[in-house]
C-alpha positions in Angstrom: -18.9 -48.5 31.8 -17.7 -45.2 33.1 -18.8 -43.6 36.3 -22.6 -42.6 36.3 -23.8 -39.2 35.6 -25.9 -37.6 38.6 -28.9 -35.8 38.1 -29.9 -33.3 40.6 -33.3 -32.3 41.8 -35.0 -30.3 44.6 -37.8 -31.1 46.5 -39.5 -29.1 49.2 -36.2 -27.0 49.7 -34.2 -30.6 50.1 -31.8 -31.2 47.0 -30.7 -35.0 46.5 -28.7 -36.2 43.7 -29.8 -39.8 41.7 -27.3 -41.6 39.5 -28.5 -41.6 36.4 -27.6 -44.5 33.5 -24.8 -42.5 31.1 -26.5 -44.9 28.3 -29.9 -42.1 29.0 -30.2 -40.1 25.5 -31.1 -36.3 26.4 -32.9 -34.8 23.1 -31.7 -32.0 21.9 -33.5 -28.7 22.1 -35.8 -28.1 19.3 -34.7 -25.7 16.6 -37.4 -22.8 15.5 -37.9 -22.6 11.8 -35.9 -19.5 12.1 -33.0 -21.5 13.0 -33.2 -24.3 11.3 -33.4 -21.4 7.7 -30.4 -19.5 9.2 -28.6 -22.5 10.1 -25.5 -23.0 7.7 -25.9 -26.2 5.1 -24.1 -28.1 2.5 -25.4 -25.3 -0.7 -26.8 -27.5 -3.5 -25.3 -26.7 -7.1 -28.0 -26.9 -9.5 -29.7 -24.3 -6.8 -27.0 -22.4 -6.9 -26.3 -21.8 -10.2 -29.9 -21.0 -11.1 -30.0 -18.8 -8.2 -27.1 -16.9 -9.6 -28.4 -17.0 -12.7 -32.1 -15.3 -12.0 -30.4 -13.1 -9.5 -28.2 -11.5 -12.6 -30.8 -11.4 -15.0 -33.3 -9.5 -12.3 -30.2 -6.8 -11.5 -29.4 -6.4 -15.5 -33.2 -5.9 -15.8 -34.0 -3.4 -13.0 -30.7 -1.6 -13.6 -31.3 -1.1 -17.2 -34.9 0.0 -16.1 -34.0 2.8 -14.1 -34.7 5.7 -15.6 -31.4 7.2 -17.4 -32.2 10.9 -16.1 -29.2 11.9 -18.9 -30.0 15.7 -18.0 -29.7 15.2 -14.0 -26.6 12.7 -14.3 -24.4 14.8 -15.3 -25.4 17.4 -13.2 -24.8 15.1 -10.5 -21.3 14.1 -11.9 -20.4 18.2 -12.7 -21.2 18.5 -8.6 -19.3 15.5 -7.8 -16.3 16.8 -9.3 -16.2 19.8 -7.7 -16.6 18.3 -4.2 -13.8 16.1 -5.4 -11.8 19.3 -6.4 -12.7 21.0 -3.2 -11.5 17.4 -1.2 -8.2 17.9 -3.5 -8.5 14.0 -4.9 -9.5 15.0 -8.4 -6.6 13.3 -10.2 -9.0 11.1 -12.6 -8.5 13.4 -15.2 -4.7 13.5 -15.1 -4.2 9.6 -14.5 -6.9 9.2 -17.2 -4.8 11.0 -20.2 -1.4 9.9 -18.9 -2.3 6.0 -19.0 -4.0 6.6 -22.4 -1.0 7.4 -24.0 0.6 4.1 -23.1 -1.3 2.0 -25.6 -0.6 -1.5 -24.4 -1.5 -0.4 -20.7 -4.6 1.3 -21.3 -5.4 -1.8 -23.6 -4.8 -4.0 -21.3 -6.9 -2.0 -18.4 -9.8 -2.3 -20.8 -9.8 -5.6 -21.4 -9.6 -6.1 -17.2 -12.5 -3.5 -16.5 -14.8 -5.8 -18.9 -14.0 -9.5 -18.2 -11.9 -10.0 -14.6 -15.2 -8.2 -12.5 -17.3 -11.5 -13.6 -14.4 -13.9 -13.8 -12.7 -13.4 -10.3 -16.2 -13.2 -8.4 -17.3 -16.2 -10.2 -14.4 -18.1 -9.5 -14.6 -17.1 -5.9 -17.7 -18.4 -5.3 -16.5 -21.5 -7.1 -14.0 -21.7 -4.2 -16.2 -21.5 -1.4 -18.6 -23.5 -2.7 -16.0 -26.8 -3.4 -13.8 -25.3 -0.3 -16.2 -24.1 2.4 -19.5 -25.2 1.7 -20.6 -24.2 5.6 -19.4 -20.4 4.7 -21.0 -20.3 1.2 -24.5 -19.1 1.8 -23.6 -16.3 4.6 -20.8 -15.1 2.1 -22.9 -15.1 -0.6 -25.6 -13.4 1.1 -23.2 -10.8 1.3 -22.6 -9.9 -2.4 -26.2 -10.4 -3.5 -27.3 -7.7 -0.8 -24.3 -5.6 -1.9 -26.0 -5.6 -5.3 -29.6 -4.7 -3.9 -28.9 -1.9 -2.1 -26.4 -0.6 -5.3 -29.3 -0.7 -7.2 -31.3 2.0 -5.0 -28.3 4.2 -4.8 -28.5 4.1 -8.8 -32.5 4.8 -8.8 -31.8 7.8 -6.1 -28.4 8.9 -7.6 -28.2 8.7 -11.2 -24.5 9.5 -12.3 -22.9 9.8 -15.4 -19.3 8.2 -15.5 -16.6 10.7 -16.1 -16.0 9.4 -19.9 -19.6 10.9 -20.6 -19.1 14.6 -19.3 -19.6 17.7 -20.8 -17.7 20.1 -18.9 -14.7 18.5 -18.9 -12.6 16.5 -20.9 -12.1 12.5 -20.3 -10.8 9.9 -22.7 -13.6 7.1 -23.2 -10.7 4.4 -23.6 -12.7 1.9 -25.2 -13.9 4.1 -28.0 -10.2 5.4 -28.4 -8.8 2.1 -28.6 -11.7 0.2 -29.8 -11.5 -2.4 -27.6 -14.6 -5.3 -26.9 -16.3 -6.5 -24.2 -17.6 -3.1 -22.1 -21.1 -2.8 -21.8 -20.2 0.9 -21.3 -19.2 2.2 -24.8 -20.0 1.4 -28.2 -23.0 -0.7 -30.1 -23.2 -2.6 -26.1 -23.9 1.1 -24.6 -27.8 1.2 -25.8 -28.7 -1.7 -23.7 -27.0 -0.7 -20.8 -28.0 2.1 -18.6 -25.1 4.5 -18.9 -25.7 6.5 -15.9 -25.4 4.4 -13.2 -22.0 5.4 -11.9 -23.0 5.3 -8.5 -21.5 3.1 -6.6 -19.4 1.2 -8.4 -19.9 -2.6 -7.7 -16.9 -3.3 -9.7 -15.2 -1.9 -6.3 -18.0 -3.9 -4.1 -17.4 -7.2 -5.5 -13.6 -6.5 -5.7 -13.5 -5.7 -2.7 -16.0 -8.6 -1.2 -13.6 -11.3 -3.2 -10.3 -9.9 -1.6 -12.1 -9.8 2.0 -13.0 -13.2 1.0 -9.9 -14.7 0.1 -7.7 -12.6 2.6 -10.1 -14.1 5.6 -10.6 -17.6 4.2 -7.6 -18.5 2.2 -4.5 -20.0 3.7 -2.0 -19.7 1.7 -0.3 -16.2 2.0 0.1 -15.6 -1.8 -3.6 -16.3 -2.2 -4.2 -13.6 1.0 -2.1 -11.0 -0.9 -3.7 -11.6 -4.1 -6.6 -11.1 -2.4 -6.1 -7.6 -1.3 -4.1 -6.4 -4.6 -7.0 -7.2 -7.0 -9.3 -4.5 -5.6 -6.7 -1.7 -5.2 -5.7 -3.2 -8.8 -9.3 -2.5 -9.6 -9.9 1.0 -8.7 -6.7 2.0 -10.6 -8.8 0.2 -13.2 -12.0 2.0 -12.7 -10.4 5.9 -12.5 -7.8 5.3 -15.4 -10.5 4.2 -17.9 -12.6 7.1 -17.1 -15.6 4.5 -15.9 -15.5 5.6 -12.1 -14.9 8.6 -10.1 -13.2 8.2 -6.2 -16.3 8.5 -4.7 -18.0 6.1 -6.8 -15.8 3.5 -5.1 -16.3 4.6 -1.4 -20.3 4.2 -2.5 -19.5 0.3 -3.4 -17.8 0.5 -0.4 -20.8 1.8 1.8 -22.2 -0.5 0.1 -20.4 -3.8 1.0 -20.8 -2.5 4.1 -24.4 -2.8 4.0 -24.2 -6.5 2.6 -21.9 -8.0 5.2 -24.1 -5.9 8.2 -27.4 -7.9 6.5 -25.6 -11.0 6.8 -24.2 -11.0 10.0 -27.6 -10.2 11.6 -29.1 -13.0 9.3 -26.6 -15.8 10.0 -25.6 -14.5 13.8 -22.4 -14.2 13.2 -19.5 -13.0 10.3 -19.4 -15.7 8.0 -15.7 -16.5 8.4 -16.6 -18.0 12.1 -19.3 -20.0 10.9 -18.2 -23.7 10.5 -16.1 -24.5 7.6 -18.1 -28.2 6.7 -21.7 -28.8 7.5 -23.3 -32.2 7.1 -24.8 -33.2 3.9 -28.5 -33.4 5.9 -27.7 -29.9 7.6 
């Protein structure tokens, strides 16, 4: 047995010190319910997935309810591109008709604008879960409030993508080159609300899986891939006429958003939270 712990205590203004028995459990302090909710736990997968699953379905549903204002989106978009004009970064239109005339590129852009921005996230929250089940729910948190507030800017800001626009001329890639899989263009468009540019999530979740993987992943390749895919993705999102600039600094306003709700719900960024939790956590 190791030395004994003291204990100290002060009685009228005298201060003795008692040995106390090391053996002598000391409870730990009693969690609120507000902790023990924001406390990070092992995620369950069957929660999970349904989670995911409802939280899609509810953002397809309300974003396909917003009104599509046609008349006031592309006044909005005719504005944006004159502020983008005035700014000197409207290049879209340039970068949109010089890609197009490389067929396998522009192809091949399409077919990345309509099937990586599910694949990548999903697989990224694959990773954490399996990987770092203690980070899960705080970076998750992050990306479904992402998507909330996105969905105000598109009630408050309806925006027609540059593809749609009247006053000036953009190549809808997809109809040119009739590839599948865009919600955007095609028999797809009339069940998906066609003006709601603004922001782009395909920047906000692109940019949420390569701050992701950059912060969490060890391997280097991994960090790297991390960052290309976003900057990959706004190439993406100009060159197929889907997104103006400032569509993607809204995503990133944002993420911003999303990883400012989590942090003040967890306590702390969710790449210092503990990598493994207990099972009963």
């Amino acid at each position: 047995m190791g030395a004994p712990i003291a204990r100290t205590t002060e009685e009228a203004g005298v201060t003795t010190v008692a040995p106390v028995d090391e053996r002598t459990v000391v409870p730990a302090p009693r969690r609120t319910v507000s902790q023990r909710i924001r406390a990070p736990r092992r995620p369950r997968i069957w929660f999970e997935i349904t989670l995911i699953a409802v939280s899609y379905w509810t953002y397809s549903m309300i974003r396909n309810a917003v009104p599509e204002q046609e008349a006031q989106a592309l006044r909005n978009a005719d504005w944006l591109w004159e502020v983008e004009r005035a700014l000197g970064i409207a290049v879209e239109q340039s970068l949109n008709h010089t890609v197009n005339s490389v067929t396998w590129l522009i192809v091949t852009m399409n077919y990345y604008y309509a099937t990586l921005h599910f694949i990548v996230t999903i697989g990224v929250l694959v990773w954490l879960y399996r990987r770092h089940p203690g980070r899960y729910a705080a970076t998750r948190t992050v990306l479904f409030a992402t998507t909330a507030v996105a969905l105000l800017g598109y009630y408050l800001y309806p925006l027609a993508p540059p593809r749609l626009m009247e006053s000036v001329h953009f190549i809808d890639t997809v109809k040119v080159h009739g590839t599948w899989g865009s919600m955007a263009s095609g028999n797809m468009a009339n069940v998906s609300n066609q003006y709601a540019a603004m922001p782009s999530m395909h920047i906000g979740w692109s940019v949420w899986c390569g701050i992701t993987l950059a912060l969490l992943a060890a391997p280097l390749w991994v960090k790297i891939l991390g960052w290309l895919y976003p900057a990959l993705t706004l190439v993406v999102i100009v060159c197929t006429a889907n997104h103006f600039w400032l569509d993607a600094v809204g995503g990133l306003v944002c993420l911003g958003i999303g990883f400012a709700i989590s942090c003040a719900w967890y306590g702390a960024p969710a790449h210092r939270l503990p990598r493994l939790v207990p099972a009963s956590s």
